[in-house]
C-alpha positions as CSV (number, residue, x, y, z in Angstrom):
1,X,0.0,0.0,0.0
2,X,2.9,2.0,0.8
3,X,4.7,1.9,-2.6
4,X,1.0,2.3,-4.5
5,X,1.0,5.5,-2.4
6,X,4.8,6.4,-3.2
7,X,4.1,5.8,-7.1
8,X,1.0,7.5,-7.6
9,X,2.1,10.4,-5.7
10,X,5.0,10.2,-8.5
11,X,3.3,10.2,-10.7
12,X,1.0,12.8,-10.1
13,X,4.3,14.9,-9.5
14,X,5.6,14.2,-12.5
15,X,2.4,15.2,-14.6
16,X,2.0,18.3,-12.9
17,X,6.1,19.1,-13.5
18,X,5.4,18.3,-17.1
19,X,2.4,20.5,-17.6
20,X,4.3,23.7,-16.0
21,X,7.1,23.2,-18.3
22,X,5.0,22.9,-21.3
23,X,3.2,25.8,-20.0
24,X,6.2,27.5,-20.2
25,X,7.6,26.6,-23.0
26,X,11.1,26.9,-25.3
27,X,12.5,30.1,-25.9
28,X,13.1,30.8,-29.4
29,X,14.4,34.3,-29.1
30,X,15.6,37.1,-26.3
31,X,14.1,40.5,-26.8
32,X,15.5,43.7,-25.4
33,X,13.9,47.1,-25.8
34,X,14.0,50.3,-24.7
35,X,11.3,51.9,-22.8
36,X,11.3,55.6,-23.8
37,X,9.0,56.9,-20.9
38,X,11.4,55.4,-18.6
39,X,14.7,55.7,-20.1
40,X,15.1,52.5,-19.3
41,X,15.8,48.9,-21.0
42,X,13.9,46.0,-20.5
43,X,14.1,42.5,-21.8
44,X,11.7,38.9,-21.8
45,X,11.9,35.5,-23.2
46,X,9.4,35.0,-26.2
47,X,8.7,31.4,-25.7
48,X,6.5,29.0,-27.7
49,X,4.5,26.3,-25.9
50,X,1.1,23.9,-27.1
51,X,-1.1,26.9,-26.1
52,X,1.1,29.7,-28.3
53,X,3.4,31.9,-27.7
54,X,4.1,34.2,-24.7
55,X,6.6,37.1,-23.7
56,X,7.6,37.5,-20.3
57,X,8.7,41.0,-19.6
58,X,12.0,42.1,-16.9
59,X,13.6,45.4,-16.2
60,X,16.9,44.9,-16.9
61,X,18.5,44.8,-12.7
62,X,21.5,47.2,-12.6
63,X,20.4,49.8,-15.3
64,X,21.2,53.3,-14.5
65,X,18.6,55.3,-13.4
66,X,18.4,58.3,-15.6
67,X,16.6,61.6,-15.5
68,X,13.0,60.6,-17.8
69,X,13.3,64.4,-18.5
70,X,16.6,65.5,-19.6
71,X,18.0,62.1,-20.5
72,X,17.0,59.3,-23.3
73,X,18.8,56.3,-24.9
74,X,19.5,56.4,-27.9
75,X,20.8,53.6,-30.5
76,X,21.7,50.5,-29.0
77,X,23.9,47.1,-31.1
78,X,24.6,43.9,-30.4
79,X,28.2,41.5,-31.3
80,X,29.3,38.3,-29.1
81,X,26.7,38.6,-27.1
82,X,26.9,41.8,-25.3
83,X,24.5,44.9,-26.3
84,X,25.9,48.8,-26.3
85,X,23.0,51.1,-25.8
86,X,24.0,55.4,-26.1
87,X,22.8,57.9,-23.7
88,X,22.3,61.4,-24.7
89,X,21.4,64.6,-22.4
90,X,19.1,67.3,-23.3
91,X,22.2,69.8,-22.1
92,X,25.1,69.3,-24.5
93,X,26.4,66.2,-22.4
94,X,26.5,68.5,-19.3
95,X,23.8,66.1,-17.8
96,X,25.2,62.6,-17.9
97,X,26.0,61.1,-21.4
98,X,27.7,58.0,-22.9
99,X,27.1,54.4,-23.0
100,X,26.1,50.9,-21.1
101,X,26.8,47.7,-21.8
102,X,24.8,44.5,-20.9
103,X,25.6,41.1,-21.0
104,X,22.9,39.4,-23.0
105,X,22.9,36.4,-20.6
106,X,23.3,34.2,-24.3
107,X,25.9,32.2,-24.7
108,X,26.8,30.8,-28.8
109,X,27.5,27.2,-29.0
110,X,29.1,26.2,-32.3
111,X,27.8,23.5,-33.8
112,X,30.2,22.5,-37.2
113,X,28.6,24.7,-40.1
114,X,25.9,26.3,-37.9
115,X,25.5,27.8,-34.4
116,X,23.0,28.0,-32.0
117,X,22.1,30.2,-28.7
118,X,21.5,29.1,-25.5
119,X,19.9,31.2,-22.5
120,X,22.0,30.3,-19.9
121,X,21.7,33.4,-17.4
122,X,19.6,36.6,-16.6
123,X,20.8,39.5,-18.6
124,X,23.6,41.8,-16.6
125,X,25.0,45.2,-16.6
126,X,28.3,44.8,-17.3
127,X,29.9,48.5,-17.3
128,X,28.2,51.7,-17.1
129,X,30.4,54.6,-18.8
130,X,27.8,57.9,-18.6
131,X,29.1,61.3,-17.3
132,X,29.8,64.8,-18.9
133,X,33.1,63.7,-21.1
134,X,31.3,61.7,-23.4
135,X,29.9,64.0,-26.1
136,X,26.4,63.5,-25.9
137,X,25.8,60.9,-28.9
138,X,23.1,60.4,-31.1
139,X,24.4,57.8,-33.3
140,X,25.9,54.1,-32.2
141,X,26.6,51.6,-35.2
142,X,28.2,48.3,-35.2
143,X,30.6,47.9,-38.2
144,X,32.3,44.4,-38.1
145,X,32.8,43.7,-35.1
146,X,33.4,47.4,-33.5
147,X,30.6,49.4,-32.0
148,X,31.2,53.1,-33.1
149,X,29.9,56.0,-31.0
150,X,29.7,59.3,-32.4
151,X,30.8,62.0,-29.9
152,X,29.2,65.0,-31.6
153,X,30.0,67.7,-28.9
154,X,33.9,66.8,-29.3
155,X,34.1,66.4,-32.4
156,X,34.9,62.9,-32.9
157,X,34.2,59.1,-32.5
158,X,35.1,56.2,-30.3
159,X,35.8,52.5,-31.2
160,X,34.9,49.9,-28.8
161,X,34.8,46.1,-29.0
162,X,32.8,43.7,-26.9
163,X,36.3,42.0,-25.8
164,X,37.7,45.2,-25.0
165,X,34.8,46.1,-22.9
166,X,34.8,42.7,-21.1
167,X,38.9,43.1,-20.6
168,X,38.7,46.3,-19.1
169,X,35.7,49.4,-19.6
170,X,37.7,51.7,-18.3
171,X,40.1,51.6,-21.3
172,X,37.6,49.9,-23.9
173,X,37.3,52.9,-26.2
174,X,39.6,54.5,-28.7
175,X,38.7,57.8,-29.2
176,X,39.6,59.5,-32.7
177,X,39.0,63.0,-33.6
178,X,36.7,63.6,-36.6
179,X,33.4,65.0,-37.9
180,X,31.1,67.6,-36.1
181,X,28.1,68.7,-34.8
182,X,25.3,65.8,-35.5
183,X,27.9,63.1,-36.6
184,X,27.0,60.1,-38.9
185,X,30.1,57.9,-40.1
186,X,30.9,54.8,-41.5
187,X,33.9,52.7,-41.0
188,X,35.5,50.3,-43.9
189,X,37.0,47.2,-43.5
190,X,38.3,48.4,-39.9
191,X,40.7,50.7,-41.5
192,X,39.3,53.8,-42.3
193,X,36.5,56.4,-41.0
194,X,34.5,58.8,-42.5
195,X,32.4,61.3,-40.7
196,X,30.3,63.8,-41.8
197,X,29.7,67.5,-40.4
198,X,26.1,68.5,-40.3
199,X,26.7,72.2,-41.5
200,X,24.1,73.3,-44.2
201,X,26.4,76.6,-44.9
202,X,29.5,77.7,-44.2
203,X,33.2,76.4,-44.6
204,X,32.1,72.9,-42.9
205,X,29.2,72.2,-45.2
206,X,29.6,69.0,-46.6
207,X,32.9,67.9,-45.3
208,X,33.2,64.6,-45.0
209,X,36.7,64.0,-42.6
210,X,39.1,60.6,-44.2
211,X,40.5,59.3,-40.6
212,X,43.0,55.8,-40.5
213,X,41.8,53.7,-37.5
214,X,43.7,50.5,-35.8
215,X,47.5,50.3,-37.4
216,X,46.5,53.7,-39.4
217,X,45.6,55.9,-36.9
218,X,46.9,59.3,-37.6
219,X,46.6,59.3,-41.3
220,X,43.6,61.9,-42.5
221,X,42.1,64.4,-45.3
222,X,38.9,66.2,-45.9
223,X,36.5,65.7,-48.9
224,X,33.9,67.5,-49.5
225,X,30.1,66.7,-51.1
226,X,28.6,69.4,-53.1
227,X,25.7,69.8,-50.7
228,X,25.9,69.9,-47.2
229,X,23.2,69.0,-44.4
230,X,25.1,65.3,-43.8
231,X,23.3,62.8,-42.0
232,X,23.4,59.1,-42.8
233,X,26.6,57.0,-44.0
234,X,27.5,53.6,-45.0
235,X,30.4,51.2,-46.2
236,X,29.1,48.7,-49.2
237,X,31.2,46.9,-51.5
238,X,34.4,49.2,-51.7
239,X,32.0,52.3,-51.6
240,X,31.1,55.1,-48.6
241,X,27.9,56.5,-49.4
242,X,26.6,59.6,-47.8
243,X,23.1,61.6,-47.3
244,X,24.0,65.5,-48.0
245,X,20.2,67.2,-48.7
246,X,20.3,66.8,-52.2
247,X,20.3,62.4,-53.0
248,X,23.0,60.5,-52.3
249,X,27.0,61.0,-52.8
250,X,29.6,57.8,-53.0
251,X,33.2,57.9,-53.3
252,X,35.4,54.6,-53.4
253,X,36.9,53.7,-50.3
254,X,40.8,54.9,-49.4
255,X,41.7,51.7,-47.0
256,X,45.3,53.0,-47.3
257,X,43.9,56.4,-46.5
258,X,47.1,58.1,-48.6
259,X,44.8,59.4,-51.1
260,X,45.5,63.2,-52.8
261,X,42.0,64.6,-51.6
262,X,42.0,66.5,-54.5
263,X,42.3,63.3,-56.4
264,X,39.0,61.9,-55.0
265,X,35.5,61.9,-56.6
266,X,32.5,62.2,-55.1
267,X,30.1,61.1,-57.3
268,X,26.6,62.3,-57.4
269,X,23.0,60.4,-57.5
270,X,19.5,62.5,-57.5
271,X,17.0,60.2,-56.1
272,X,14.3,62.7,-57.9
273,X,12.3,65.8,-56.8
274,X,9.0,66.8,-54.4
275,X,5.9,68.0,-55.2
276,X,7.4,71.6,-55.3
277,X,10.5,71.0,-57.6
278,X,13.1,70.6,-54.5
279,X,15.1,67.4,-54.5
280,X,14.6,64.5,-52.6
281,X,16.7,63.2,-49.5
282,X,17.3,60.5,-47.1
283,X,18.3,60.1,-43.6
284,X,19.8,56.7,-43.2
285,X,20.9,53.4,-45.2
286,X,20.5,49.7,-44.3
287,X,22.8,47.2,-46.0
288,X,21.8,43.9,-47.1
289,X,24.1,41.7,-49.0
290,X,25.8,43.8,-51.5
291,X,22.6,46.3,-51.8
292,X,22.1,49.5,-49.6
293,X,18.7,50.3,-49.2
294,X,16.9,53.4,-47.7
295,X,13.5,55.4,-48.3
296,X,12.8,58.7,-49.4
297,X,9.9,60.9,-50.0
298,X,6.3,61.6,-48.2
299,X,2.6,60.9,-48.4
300,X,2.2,59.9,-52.4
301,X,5.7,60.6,-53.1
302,X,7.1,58.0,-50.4
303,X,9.8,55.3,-52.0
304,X,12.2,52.1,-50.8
305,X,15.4,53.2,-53.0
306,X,18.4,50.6,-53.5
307,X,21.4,50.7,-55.0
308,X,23.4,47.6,-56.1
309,X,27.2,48.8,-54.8
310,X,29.1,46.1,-56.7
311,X,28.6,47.5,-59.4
312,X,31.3,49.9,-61.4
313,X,28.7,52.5,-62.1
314,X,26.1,53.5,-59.6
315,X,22.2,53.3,-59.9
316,X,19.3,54.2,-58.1
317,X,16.6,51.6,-58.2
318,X,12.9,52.5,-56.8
319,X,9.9,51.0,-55.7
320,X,6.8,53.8,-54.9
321,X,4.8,53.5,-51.8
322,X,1.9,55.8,-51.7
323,X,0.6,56.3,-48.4
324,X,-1.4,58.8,-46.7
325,X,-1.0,62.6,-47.0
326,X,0.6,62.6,-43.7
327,X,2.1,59.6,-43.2
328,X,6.3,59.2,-44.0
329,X,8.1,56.4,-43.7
330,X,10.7,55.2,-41.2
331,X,14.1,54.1,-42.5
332,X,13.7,50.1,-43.9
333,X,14.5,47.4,-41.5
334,X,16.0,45.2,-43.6
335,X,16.7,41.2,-43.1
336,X,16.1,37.4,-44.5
337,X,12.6,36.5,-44.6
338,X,10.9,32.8,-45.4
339,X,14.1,30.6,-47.5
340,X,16.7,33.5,-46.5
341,X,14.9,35.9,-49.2
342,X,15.7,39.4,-48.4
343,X,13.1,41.7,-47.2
344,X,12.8,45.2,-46.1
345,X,9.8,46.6,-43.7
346,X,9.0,49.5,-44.1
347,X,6.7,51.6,-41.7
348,X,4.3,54.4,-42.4
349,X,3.6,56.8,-39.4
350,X,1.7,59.9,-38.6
351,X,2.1,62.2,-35.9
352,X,-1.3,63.7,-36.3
353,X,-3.0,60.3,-36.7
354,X,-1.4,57.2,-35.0
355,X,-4.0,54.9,-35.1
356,X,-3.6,54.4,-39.1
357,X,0.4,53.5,-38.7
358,X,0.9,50.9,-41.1
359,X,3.6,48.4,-41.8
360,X,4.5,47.6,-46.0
361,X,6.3,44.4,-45.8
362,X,8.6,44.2,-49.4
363,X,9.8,41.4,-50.9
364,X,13.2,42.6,-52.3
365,X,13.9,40.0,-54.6
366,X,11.3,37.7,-55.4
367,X,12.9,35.4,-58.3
368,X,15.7,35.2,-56.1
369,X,18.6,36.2,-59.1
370,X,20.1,38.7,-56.7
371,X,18.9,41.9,-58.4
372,X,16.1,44.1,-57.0
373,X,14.6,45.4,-60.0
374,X,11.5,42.9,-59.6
375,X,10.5,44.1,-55.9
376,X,7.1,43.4,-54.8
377,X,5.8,45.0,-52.2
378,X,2.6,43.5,-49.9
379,X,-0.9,44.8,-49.3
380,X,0.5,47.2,-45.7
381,X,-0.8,45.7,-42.7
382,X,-2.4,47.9,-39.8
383,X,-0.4,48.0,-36.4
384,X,-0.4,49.7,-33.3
385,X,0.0,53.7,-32.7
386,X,3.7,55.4,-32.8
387,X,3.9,57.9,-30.2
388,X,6.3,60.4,-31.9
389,X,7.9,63.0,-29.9
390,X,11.2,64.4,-32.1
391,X,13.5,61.8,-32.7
392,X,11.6,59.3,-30.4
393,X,8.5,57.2,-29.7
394,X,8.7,54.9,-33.4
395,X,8.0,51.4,-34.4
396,X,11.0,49.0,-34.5
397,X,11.1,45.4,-35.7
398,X,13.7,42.3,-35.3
399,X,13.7,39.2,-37.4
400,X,12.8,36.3,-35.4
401,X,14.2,32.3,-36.7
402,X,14.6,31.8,-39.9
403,X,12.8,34.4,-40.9
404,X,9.2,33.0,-40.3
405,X,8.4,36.1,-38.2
406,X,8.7,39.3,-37.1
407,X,8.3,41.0,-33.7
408,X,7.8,45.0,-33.5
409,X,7.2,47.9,-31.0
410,X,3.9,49.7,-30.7
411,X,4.8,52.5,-28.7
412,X,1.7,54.6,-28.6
413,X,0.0,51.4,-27.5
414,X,2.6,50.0,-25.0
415,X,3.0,46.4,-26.9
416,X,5.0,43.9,-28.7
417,X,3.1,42.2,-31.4
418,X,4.2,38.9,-33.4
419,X,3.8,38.9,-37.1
420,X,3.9,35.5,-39.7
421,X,5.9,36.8,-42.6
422,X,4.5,34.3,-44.4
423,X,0.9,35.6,-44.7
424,X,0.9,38.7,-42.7
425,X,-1.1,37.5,-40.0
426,X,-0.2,38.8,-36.1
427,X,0.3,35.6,-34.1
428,X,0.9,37.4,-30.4
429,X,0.5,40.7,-28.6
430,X,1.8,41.4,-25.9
431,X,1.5,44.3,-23.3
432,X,4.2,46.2,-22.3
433,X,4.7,48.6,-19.3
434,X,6.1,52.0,-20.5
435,X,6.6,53.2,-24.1
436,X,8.8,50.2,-25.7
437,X,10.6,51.7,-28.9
438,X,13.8,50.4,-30.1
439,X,14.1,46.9,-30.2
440,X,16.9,43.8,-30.7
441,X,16.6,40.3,-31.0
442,X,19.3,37.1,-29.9
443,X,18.0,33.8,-31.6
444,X,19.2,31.2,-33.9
């Protein structure tokens, strides 16, 4: 009697243990995002279990507490494992600027030809590096594997990498003098800089500053693009491409960085012209493969622009989006959908009328030959409100596993939604505390 007692009470142990951890589920990705109400960064497991999926949410223990008034975070990356999120001040820096890095918690296990990540730990604030030196940055990119923090109010950039953070934050970051004001850069093959001054007139408009990093440092020259108003820059292929207000300039990278300035071209592409004659600009480029894609263009004159920079000669390639006469769209998000075919989503937002934000998901190349002449793009999708306040408060998505779905930020509605990239259909929300905005993704 005493073992039927012992095995049945087993047994009804065991069941019970089974259907909490079905309950709970496997995790298929890590999500961190920012909460812009907050000024603080949060993160959750989406899992998947028998009843769907779920999304546990976590403020990230450790995080700085900033001032919600006069401080926000601003771009964040990942690399190894270890996400770099930028703090800027409302007060030049004066305030508290700089950056934090967090220890995802993931760990990569190689696996021959493939890898995959494994959760084995909470998330952790690894080094917190925010006072009034840092130069109040707007801009963080991750080129290779270097995270590159503009320092606009000292006229330069730093370098960091996540093994030099781990080694020692004190001493992670190698500061280099170069660009001004707003600064938007891009670094090539971990050799040479480029930064951009923001000046619309005067001696600085459109000066582009050529600095050697690493075994180069030192080495530097000026070019300049025949418009000024800089603000977006990219590496592709052998070519920096830059966003002056009048389309898009390119000049062949100098990895030796000895070229005669005078020497250098800097060739010229119009992407076209507004409704009142004045020519069309963009803000920001994505890369994807060997194309660099960005949008241009409001309301019935919106467009996803790409160029192909392996090629000798220099196109620009567009698909229109009309969308409402107040909506503009966000910089493309750009990834591997459904078979790893590239996509780019593309929201449309209003500041006058959130509750009609859209999403256009386009397939970039849908014969799969590598050119994106034959881009498609999707009935658009509603989704939740933006909550736009300057640069902040706007939809972001991440690419979930192989490219099956998406997840993306609702910050007028406080939510994370799951979308099927497969037939557009949302498979989760999820409610969020705060005002989540920028968003990353760790998953296989």
């Amino acid at each position: 009697m005493l073992l039927r007692h012992f095995l049945l009470t087993f047994a009804v142990v065991a069941i019970l243990s089974g259907s909490r951890l079905h309950a709970q589920g496997r995790t298929i990705a890590r999500l961190f995002w920012q909460d812009h109400e907050n000024a603080t960064l949060m993160w959750g497991n989406l899992q998947k279990s028998g009843e769907g999926y779920s999304l546990n949410e976590n403020r990230l223990e450790g995080f700085p507490e900033l001032n919600v008034d006069d401080q926000s975070l601003v771009q964040m990356q990942i690399d190894d494992g270890m996400i770099v999120v930028g703090v800027r001040d409302e007060a030049g820096g004066e305030i508290g600027s700089g950056w934090v890095a967090i220890e995802s918690g993931a760990v990569r296990e190689e696996h021959g030809d493939h890898f995959h990540w494994r959760f084995s730990s909470n998330p952790s604030v690894h080094a917190i590096h925010v006072n009034e030196s840092q130069g109040n940055p707007a801009h963080l990119y991750r080129y290779d594997n270097a995270f590159v923090m503009a320092n606009d109010q000292r006229n330069g950039f730093t370098i960091l990498t996540a093994d030099s953070i781990r080694k020692s934050p004190e001493e992670a970051g190698q500061f280099i003098a170069g660009g001004g004001g707003h600064i938007t850069l891009a670094v090539a093959e971990g050799k040479v800089a480029y930064s951009t001054w923001i000046d619309r007139e005067g001696e600085n408009a459109g000066r582009v500053d050529v600095v050697g990093v690493g075994d180069q440092s030192g080495a530097r020259y000026q070019i300049h693009c025949p418009t000024g108003g800089l603000h977006g820059a990219t590496y592709n292929s052998g070519k920096v491409f830059f966003a002056p207000i009048d389309g898009i300039c390119w000049v062949n990278a100098d990895l030796d960085v000895n070229d005669d300035p005078k020497s250098v071209t800097v060739n010229h592409l119009q992407i076209g012209t507004d409704g009142d004659g004045n020519p069309l600009r963009t803000g920001a480029f994505q890369n994807i493969g060997h194309h660099v894609v960005f949008s241009s263009g409001k309301a019935n004159q919106s467009r996803l622009c790409f160029i192909d920079a392996s090629k000798p000669e220099l196109t620009i390639e567009t698909l229109m989006l009309e969308m409402s006469a107040d909506q503009s769209m966000l910089t493309p998000i750009v990834g591997k959908g459904p078979g790893g075919k590239p996509v780019a989503l593309c929201f449309a937002e209003s500041k006058e009328t959130p509750e009609d934000d859209q999403l256009w998901i386009v397939d970039l190349d849908p014969n799969g030959d590598g050119n994106f002449a034959d881009a498609q793009s999707r009935e658009p999708i509603a989704v939740g409100r933006s909550q736009i306040e300057g640069h902040f408060g706007h939809h972001d998505a991440v690419f979930l596993p192989r490219g099956r779905q998406i997840a993306i930020t609702n910050p007028g509605d406080s939510s994370i939604w799951m979308i099927s990239l497969r037939d557009q259909s949302v498979e989760g929300k999820f409610e969020c505390k705060g005002t989540p905005t920028s968003l990353i993704s760790i998953s296989d």
